[in-house]
VOPAGU-2260 file (C-alpha; in pm, 1 decimal, decimal comma):
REM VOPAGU-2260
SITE   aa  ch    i         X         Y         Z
SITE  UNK   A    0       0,0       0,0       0,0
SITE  UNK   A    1     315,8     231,2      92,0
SITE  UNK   A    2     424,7     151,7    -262,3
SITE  UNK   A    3     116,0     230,4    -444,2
SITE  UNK   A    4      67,4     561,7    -250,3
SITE  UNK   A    5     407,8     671,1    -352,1
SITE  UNK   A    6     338,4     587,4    -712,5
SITE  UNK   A    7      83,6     796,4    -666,8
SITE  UNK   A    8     194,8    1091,6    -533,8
SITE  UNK   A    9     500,5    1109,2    -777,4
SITE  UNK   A   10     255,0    1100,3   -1085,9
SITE  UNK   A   11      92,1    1357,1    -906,5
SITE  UNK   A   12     431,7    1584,5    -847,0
SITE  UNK   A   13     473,8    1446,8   -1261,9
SITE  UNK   A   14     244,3    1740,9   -1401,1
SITE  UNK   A   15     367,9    1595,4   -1784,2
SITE  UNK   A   16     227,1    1255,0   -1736,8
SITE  UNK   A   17     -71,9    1386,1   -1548,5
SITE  UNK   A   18    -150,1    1630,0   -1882,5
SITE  UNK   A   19     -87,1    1370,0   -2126,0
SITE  UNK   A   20    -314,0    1122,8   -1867,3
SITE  UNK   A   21    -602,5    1381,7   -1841,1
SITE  UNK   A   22    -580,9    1665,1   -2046,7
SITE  UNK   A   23    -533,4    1445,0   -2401,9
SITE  UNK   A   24    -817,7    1271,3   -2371,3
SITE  UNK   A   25   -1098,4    1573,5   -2287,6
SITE  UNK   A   26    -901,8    1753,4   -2594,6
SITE  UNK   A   27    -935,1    1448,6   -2849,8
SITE  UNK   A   28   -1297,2    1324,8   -2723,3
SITE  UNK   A   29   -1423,5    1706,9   -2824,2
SITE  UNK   A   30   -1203,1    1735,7   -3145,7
SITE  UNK   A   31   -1188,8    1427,0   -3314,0
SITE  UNK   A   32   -1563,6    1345,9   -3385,2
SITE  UNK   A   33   -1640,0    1698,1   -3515,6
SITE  UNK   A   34   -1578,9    1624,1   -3901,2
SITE  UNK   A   35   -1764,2    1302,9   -3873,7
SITE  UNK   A   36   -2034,8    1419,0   -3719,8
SITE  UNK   A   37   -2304,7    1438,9   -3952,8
SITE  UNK   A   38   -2176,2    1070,0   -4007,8
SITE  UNK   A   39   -2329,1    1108,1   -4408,3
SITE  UNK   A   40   -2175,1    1162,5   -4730,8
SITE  UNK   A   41   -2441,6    1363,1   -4864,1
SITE  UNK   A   42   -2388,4    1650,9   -5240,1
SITE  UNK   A   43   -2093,4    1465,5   -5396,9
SITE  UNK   A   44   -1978,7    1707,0   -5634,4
SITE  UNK   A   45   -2123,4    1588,2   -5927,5
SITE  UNK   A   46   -2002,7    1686,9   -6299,9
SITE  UNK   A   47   -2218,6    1582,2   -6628,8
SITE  UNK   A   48   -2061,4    1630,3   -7007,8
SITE  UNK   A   49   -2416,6    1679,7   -7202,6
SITE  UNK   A   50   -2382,7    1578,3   -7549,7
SITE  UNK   A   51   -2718,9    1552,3   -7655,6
SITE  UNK   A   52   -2879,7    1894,5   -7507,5
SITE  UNK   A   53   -3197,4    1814,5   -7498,4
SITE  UNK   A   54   -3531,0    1883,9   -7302,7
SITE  UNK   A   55   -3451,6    1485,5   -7227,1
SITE  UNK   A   56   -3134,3    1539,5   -7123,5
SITE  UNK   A   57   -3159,4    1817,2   -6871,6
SITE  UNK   A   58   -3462,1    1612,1   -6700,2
SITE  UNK   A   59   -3252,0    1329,8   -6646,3
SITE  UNK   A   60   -2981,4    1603,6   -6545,3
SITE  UNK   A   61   -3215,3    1725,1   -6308,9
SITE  UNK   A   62   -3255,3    1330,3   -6142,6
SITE  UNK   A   63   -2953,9    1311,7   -6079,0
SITE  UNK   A   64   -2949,6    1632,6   -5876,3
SITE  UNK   A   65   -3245,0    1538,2   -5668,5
SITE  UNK   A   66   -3037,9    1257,1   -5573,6
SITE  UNK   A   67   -2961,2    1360,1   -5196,7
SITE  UNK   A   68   -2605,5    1164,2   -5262,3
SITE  UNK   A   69   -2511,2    1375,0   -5559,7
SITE  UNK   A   70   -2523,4    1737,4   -5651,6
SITE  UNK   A   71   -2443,5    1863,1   -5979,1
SITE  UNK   A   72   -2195,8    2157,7   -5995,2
SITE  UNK   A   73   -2108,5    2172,7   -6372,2
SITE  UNK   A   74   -2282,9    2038,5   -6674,8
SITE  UNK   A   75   -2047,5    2099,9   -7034,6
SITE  UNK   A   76   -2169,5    2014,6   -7394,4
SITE  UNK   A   77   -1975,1    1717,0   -7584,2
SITE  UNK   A   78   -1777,5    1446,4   -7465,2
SITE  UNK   A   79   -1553,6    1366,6   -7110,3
SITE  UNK   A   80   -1254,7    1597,8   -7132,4
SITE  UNK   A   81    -958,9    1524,2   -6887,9
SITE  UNK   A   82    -830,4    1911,0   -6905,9
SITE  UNK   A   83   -1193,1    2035,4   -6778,8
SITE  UNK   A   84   -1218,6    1728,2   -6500,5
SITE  UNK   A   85    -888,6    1927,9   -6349,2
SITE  UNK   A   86    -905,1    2207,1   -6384,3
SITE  UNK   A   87   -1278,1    2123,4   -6158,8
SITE  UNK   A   88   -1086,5    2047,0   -5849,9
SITE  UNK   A   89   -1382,3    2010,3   -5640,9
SITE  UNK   A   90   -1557,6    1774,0   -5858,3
SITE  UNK   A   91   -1565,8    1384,7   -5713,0
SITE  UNK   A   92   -1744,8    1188,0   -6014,2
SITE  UNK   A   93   -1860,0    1291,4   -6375,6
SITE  UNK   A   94   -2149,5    1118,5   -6561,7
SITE  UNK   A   95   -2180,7    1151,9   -6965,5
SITE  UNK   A   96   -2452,5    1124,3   -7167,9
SITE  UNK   A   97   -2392,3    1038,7   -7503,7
SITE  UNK   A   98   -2560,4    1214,8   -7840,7
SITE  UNK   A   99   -2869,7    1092,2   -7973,3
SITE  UNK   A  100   -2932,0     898,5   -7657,6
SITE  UNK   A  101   -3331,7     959,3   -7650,8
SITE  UNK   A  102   -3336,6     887,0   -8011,1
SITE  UNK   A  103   -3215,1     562,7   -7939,0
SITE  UNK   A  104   -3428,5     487,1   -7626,7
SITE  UNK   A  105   -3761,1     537,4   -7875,3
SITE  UNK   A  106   -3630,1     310,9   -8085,7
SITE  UNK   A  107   -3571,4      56,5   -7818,6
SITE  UNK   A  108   -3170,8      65,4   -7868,0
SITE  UNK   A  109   -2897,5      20,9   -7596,8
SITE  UNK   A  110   -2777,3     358,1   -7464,1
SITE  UNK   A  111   -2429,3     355,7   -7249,4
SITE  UNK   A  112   -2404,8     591,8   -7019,6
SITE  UNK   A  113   -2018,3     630,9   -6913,7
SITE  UNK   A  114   -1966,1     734,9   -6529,5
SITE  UNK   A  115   -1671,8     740,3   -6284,0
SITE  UNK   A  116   -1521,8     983,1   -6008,4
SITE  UNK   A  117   -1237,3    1017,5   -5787,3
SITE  UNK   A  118   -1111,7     679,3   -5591,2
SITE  UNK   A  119    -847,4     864,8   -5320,0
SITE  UNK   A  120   -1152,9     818,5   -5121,9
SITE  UNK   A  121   -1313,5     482,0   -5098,4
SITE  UNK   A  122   -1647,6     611,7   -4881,3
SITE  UNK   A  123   -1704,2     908,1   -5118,7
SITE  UNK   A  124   -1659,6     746,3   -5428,7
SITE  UNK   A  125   -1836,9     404,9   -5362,5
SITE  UNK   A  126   -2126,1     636,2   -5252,0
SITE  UNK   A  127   -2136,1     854,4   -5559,5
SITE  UNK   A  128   -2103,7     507,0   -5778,4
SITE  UNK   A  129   -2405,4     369,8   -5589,0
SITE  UNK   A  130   -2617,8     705,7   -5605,0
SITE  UNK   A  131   -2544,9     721,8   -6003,2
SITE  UNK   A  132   -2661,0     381,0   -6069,3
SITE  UNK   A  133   -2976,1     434,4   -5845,7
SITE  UNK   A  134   -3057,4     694,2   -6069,5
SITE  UNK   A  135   -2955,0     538,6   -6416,0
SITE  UNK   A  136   -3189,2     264,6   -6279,2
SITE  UNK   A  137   -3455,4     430,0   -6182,8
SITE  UNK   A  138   -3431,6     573,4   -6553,2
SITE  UNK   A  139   -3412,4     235,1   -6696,9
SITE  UNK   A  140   -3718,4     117,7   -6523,8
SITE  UNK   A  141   -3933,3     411,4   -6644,2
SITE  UNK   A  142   -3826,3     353,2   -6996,4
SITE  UNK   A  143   -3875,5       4,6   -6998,5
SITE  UNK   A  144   -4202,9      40,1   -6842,3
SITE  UNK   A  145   -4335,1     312,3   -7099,3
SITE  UNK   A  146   -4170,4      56,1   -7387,5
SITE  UNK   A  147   -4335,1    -249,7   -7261,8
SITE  UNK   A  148   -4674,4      17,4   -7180,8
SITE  UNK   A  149   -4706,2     120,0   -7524,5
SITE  UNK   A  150   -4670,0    -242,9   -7674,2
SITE  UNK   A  151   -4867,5    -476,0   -7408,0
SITE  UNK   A  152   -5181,5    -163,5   -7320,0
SITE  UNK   A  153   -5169,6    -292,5   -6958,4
SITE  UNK   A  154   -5012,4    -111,8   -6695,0
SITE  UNK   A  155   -4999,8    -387,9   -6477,4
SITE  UNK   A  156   -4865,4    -649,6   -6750,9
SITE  UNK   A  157   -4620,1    -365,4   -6851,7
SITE  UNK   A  158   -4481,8    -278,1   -6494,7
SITE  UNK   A  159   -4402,4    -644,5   -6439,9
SITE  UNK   A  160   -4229,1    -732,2   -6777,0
SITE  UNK   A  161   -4070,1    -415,5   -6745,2
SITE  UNK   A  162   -3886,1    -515,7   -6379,7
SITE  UNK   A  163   -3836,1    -926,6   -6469,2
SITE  UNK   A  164   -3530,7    -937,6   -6222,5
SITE  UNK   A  165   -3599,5    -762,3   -5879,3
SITE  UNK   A  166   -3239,6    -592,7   -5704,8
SITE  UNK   A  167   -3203,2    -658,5   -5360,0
SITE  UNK   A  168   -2905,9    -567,7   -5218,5
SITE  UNK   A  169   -2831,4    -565,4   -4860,1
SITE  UNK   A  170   -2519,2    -401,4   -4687,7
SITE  UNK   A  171   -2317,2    -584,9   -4403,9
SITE  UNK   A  172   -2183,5    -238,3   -4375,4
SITE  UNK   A  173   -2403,0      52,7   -4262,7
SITE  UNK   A  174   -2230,5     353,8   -4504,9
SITE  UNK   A  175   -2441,1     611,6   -4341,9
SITE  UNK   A  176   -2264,8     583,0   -4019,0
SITE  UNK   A  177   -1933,2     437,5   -4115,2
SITE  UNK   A  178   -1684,9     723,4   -3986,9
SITE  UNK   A  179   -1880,4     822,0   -3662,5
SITE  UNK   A  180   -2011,5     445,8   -3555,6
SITE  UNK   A  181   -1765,8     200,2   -3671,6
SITE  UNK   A  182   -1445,8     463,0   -3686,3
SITE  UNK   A  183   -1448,0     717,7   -3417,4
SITE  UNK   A  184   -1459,2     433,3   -3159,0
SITE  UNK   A  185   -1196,8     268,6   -3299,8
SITE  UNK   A  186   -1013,0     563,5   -3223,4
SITE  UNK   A  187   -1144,5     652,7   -2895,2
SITE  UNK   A  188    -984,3     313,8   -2822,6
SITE  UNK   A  189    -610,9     384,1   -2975,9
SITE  UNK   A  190    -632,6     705,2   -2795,3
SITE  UNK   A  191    -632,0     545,1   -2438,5
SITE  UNK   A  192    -389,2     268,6   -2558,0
SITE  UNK   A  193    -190,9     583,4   -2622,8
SITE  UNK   A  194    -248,6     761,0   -2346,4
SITE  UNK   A  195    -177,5     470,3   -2136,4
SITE  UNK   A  196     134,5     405,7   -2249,0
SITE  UNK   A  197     274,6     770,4   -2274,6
SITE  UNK   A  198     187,6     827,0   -1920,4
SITE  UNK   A  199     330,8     498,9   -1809,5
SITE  UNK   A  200     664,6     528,1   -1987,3
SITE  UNK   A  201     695,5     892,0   -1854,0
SITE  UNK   A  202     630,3     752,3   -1529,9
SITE  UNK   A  203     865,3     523,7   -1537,1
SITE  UNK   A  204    1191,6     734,8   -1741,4
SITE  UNK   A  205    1047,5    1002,0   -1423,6
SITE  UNK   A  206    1324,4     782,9   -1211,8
SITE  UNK   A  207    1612,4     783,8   -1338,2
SITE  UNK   A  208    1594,8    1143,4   -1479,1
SITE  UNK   A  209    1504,3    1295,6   -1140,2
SITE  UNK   A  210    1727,5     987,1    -971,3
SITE  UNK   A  211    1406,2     855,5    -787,1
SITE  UNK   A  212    1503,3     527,4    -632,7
SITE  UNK   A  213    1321,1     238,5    -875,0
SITE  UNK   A  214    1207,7      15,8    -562,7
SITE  UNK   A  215    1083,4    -301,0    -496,2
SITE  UNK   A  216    1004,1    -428,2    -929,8
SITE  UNK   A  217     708,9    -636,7    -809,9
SITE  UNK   A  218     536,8    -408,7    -580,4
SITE  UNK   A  219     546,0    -112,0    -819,2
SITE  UNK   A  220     460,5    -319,1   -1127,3
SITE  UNK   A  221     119,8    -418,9    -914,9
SITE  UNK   A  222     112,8     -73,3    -855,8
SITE  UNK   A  223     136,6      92,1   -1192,0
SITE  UNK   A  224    -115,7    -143,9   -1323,2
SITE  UNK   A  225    -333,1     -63,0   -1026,2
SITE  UNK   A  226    -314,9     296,5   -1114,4
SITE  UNK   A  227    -306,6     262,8   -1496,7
SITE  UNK   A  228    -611,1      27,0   -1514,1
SITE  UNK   A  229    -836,4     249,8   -1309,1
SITE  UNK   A  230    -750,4     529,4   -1511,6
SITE  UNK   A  231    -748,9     339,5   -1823,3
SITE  UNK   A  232   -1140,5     204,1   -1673,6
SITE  UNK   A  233   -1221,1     533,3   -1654,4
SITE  UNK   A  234   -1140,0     691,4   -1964,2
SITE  UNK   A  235   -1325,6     422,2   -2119,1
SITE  UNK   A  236   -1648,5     503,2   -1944,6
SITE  UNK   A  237   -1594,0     894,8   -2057,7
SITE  UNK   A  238   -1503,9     825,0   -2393,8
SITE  UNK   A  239   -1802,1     514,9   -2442,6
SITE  UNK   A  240   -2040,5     590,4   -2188,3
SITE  UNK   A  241   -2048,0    1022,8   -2239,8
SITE  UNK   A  242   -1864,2    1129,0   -2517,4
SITE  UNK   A  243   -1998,4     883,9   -2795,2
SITE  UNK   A  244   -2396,3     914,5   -2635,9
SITE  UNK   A  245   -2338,1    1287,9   -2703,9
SITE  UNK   A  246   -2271,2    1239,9   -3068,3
SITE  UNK   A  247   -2552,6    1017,1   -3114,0
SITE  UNK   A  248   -2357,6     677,0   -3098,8
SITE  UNK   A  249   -2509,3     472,2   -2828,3
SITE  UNK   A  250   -2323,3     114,1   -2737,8
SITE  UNK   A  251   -2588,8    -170,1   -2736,8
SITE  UNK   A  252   -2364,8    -436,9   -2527,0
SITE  UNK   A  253   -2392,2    -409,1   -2134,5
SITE  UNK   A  254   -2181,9    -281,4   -1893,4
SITE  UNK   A  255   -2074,3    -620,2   -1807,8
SITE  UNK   A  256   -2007,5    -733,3   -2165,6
SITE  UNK   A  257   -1745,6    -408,4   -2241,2
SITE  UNK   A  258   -1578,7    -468,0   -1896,1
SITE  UNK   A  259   -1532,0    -814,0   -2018,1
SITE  UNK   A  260   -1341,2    -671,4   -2338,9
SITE  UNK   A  261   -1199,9    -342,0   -2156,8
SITE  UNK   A  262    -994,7    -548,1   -1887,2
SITE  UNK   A  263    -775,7    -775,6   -2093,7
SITE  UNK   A  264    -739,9    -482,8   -2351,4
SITE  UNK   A  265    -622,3    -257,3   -2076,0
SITE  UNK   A  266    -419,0    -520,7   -1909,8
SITE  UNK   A  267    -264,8    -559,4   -2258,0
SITE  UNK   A  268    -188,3    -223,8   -2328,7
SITE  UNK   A  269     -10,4    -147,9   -1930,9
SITE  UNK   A  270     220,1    -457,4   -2026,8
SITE  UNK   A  271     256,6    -391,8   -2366,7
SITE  UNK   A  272     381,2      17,5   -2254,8
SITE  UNK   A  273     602,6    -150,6   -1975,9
SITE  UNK   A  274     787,4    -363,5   -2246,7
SITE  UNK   A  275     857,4     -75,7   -2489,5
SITE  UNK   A  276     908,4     201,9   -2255,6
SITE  UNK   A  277    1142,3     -29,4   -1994,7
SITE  UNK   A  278    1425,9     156,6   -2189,4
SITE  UNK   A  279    1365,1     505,3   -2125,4
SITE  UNK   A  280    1587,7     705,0   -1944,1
SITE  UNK   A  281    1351,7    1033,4   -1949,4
SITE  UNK   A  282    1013,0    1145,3   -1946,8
SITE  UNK   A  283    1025,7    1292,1   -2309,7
SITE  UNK   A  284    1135,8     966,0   -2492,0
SITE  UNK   A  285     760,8     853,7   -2402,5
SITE  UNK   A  286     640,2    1073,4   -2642,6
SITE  UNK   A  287     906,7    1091,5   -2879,9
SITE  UNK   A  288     876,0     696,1   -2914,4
SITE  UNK   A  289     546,3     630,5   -2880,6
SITE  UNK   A  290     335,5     949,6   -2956,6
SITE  UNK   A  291     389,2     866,2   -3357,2
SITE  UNK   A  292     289,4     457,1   -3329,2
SITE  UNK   A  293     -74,1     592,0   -3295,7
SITE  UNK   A  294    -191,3     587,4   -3647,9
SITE  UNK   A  295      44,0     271,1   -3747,6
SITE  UNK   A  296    -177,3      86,4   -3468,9
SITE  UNK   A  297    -484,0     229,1   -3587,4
SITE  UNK   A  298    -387,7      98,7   -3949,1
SITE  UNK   A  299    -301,9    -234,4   -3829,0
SITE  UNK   A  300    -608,1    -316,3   -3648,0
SITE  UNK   A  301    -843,7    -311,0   -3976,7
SITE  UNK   A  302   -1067,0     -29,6   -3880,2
SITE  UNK   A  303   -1002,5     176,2   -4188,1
SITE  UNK   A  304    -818,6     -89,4   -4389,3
SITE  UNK   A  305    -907,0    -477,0   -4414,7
SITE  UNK   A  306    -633,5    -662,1   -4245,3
SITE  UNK   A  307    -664,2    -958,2   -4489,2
SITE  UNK   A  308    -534,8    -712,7   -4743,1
SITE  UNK   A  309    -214,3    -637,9   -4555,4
SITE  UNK   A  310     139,8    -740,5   -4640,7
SITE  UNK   A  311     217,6   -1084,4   -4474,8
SITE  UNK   A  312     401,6    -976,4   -4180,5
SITE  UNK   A  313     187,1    -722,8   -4089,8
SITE  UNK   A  314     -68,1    -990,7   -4054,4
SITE  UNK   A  315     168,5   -1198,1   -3808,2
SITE  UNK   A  316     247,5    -918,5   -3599,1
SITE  UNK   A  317     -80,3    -706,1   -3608,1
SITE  UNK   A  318    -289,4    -952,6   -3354,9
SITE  UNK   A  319      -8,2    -890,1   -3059,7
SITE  UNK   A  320     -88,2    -492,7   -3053,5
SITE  UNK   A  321    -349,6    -473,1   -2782,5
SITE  UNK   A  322    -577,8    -258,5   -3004,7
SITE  UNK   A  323    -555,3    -462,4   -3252,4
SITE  UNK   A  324    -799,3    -727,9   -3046,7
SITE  UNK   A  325    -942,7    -443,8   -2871,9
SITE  UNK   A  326   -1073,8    -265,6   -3112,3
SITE  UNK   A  327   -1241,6    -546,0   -3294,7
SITE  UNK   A  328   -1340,4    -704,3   -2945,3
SITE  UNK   A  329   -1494,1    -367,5   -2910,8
SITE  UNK   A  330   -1719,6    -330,8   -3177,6
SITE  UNK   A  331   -1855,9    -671,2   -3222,5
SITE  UNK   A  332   -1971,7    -618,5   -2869,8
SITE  UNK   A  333   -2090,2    -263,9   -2852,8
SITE  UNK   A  334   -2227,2    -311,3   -3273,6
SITE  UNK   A  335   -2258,3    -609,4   -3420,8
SITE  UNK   A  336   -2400,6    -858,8   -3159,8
SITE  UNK   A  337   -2087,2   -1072,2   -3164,7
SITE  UNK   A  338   -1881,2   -1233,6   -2913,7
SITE  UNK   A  339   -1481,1   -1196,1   -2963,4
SITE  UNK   A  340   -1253,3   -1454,0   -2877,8
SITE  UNK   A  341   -1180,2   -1359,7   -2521,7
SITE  UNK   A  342    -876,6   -1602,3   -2509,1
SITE  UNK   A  343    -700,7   -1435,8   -2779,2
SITE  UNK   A  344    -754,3   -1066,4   -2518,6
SITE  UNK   A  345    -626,3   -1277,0   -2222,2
SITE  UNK   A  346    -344,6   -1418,9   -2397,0
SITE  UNK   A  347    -192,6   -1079,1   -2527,1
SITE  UNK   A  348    -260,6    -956,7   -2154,1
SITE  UNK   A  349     -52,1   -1214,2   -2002,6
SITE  UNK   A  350     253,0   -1213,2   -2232,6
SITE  UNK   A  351     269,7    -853,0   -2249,5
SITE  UNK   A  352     211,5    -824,2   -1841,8
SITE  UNK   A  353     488,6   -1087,4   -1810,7
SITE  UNK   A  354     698,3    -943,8   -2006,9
SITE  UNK   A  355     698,2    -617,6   -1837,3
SITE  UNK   A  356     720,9    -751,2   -1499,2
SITE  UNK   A  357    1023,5    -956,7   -1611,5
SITE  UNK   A  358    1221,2    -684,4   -1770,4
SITE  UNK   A  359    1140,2    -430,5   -1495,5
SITE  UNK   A  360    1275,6    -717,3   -1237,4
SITE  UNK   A  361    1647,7    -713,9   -1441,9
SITE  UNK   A  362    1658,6    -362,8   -1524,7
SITE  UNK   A  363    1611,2    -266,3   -1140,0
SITE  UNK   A  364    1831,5    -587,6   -1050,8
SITE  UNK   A  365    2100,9    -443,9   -1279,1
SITE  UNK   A  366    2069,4    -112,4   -1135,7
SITE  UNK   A  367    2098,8    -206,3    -771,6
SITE  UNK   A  368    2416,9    -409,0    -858,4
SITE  UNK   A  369    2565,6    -131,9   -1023,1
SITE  UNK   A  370    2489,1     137,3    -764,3
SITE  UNK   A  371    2771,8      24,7    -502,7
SITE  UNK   A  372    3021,9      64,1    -790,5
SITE  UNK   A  373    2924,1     420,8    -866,6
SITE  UNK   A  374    2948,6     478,1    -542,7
């Protein structure tokens, strides 16, 4: 108990730690969701090349601008042209429609409509492609059903012959809340990996800059993940439980169910930032070192990038991150009704706490043999 009130006191003397502990997370939880929050891609910059000019034409131009997906900044006569797309820098897809095309429809010909946009994004232009052909459909279906009208002289024979092959598609993705439901949490959850870690290795390099004696290796290692784990706990309850409610996520798994995921995530994540912080020698070279692996361990645990399209060995060495597990964990409990393979949390929480208990035992070992030397 001694122990663990002098940890405590010397974070509390450790103003650095106690800002990147406290003050990181209230700053992050109120900046980071504010471009997502609308959590909808909605007006995609939309440009059409009109070569026909018609009355036909601009109605169908018109469509496509009720589309609440798409919004049409530019129409230009003729055919695609790659100088114009440029020099448009705002512009995210273009749709052409080709000469003669109504001509062609009343005579019950093919018409090709060419389309395309911008793929730096994957969200904005999947969303565009989707809203174009949901319009070039709807098209098709009134067309068809006018054609097959005027031949059959039954509305009802005409609307089914016109629609033989019903479209059902369903999503195993929900696009319109993609960035605030399934990414923002994700990195809530690096953020107090992070955190974590940047406060524990300052902690620890805190020693042997100020020359604090490094005591007994076992009773601070309880106590640092005492202290981390409780603050870990609750930055998980402001960040789940306040900050995401307030945005208009809400987390459907109980309390019990994301204490089940937090703990060995958290566990993870104090023995994991023992392990690569046991060679710090000041408070700085916590951030230095470990500020910048933030968005490589965001990458790595799928959230914005499948992990089964990842080089090789970032596939081997991905599921030892803790956020890796955590995040996924996190969201097939709080989402997607799913339970995570606890063993695989537990595992990474026992290595990693092993590991840092064992290091800090011969790094304080081989500083208390050295000490009556220096002396």
């Amino acid at each position: 108990m001694n122990t663990l009130i002098q940890e405590i006191s010397w974070l509390n003397r450790h103003r650095g730690a106690l800002l990147i502990l406290l003050g990181a997370p209230i700053l992050y939880a109120f900046f980071y969701p504010l471009p997502y929050q609308h959590a909808v891609v909605d007006n995609i910059p939309l440009i059409v090349w009109d070569d026909q000019q018609s009355a036909t034409s601009r109605d169908w131009i018109a469509q496509f601008d009720a589309h609440p997906k798409l919004q049409v900044i530019a129409v230009y006569p003729g055919e695609p042209d790659q100088a114009v797309w440029q020099q448009q820098t705002d512009a995210q897809a273009f749709l052409h429609i080709p000469n003669l095309a109504d001509t062609r429809i009343a005579h019950q010909q093919q018409v090709v409509m060419a389309y395309g946009g911008k793929a730096d994004n994957f969200l904005v232009y999947s969303t565009a492609m989707r809203a174009i052909a949901q319009t070039l459909q709807a098209l098709n279906e009134s067309y068809s059903e006018q054609a097959f009208l005027t031949l059959e002289g039954n509305g009802i024979t005409a609307a089914q012959l016109a629609d033989p092959i019903k479209l059902d598609i369903t999503q195993l993705f929900n696009d319109n809340a993609s960035y605030m439901q399934y990414l923002v949490p994700a990195v809530f959850l690096v953020i107090v990996q992070q955190v974590i870690m940047i406060a524990l290795g300052m902690h620890w390099g805190y020693r042997f800059e100020m020359q604090r004696p490094l005591g007994q290796p076992v009773m601070v290692w309880l106590a640092h993940v005492s202290i981390y784990l409780l603050s870990g706990l609750a930055l998980i309850v402001f960040f789940y439980r306040m900050i995401l409610p307030w945005q208009g996520v809400f987390i459907e798994g109980s309390g019990l169910q994301m204490l089940s995921v937090v703990t060995p995530f958290l566990l993870a994540v104090i023995g994991f930032g023992m392990v690569l912080s046991i060679g710090f020698r000041e408070q700085e070279s916590a951030i230095i070192w470990l500020l910048p692996l933030a968005v490589p361990f965001l990458l790595m645990a799928g959230a914005s990038w499948p992990s089964f399209a990842m080089a090789p060995w970032v596939q081997t060495l991905a599921p030892w991150i803790p956020s890796t597990w955590g995040i996924n964990a996190m969201i097939d409990v709080a989402f997607m009704h799913h339970t995570p393979d606890y063993t695989v949390g537990w595992r990474n929480a026992f290595i990693w706490l092993s590991l840092g208990l064992l290091l800090r035992v011969l790094v304080v070992g081989k500083a208390q043999a050295a000490a009556p030397s220096i002396a």
